[in-house]
N, C-alpha and C positions, 0 to 999 in steps of 0.2 A: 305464425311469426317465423323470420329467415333469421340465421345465423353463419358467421363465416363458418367452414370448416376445413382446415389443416389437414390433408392428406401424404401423411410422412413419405408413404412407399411411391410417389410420384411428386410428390415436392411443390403440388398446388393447393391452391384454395377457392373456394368453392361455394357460394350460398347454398345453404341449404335449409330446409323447414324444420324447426326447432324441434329434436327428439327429446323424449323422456330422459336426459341423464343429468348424471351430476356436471357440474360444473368442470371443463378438461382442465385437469393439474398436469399430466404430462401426455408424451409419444404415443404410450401404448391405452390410453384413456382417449384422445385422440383418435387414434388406429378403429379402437370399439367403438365410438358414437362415431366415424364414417362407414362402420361396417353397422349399424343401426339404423342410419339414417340411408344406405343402399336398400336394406332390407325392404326399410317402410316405403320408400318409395317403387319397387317391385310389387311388393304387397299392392300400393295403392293404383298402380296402372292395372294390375289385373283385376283389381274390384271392380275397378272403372268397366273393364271389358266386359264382365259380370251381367254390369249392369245395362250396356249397350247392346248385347247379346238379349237381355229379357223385353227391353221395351223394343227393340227390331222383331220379337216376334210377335209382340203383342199388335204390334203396328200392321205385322203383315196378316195376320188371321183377323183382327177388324177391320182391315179393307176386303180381305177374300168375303168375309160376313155381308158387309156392304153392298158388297156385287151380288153375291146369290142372296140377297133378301129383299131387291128393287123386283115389284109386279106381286107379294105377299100380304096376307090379309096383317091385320092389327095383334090377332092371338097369335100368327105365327112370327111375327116379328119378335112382341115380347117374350117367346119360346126361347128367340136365337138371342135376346137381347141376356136371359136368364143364363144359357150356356155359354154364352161370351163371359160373362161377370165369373162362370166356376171354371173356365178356361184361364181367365184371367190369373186368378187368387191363386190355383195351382205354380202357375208359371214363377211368378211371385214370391212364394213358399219356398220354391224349388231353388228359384236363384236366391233367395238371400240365407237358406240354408246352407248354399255351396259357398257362399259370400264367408258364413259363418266358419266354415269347415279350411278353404284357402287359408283364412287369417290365422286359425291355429296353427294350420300344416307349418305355414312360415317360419314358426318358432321354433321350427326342428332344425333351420338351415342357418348356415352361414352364407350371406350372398354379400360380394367384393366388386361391386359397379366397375366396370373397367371402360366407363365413358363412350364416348364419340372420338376415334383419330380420324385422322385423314391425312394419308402422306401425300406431296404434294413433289413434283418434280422443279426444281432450279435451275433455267437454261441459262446457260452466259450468252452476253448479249453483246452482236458482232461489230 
């Protein structure tokens, strides 16, 4: 669910995905659910990465398996087929471990999104 959000220290507003807090009664409650709602959305593009980083390798060592298991009898297929699946689960393990591990780290930080500018030059026109 989006929500407007008031950013005092730059004087915009801003959609953004509904954070955990109470309801903004003033400036400085404002201030903390846009410094909450930076937060979460840093948090959430790096899980995202997380998670694009696990299944790109998963993607690339079952095509490498692929390749060198064409011309293979039937056992030794299900051999590579058995250490693809404990390649897999590791990988797996590993990334939503760190998944897990990011998400707390975050709670340590203050993070203050300072957006997209773009300055842009003004020529007078002759």
């Amino acid at each position: 669910m989006e929500k407007e959000l008031y950013d005092p220290a730059t004087g915009e507003t801003r959609k953004v995905l509904k954070a955990a807090t109470p309801l903004l009664v003033n400036a400085s409650s404002e201030r903390e659910a846009y410094l909450q709602a930076s937060n979460d959305r840093l948090r959430e593009i790096c899980t995202k990465k997380i998670d694009t980083t696990m299944i790109g390798s998963l993607d690339a060592v079952e095509s490498e398996i692929a390749v060198y298991s064409e011309g293979l009898s039937e056992s030794e297929k299900l051999k590579l087929k058995g250490l693809y699946s404990k390649i897999r689960s590791r990988v797996l393990d590993n990334g939503n471990n760190q998944k897990r591990a990011i998400t707390e780290e975050f709670k340590h930080y203050i993070i203050d999104w300072q957006k997209y500018t773009m300055t842009m030059q003004v020529k007078p026109r002759n």
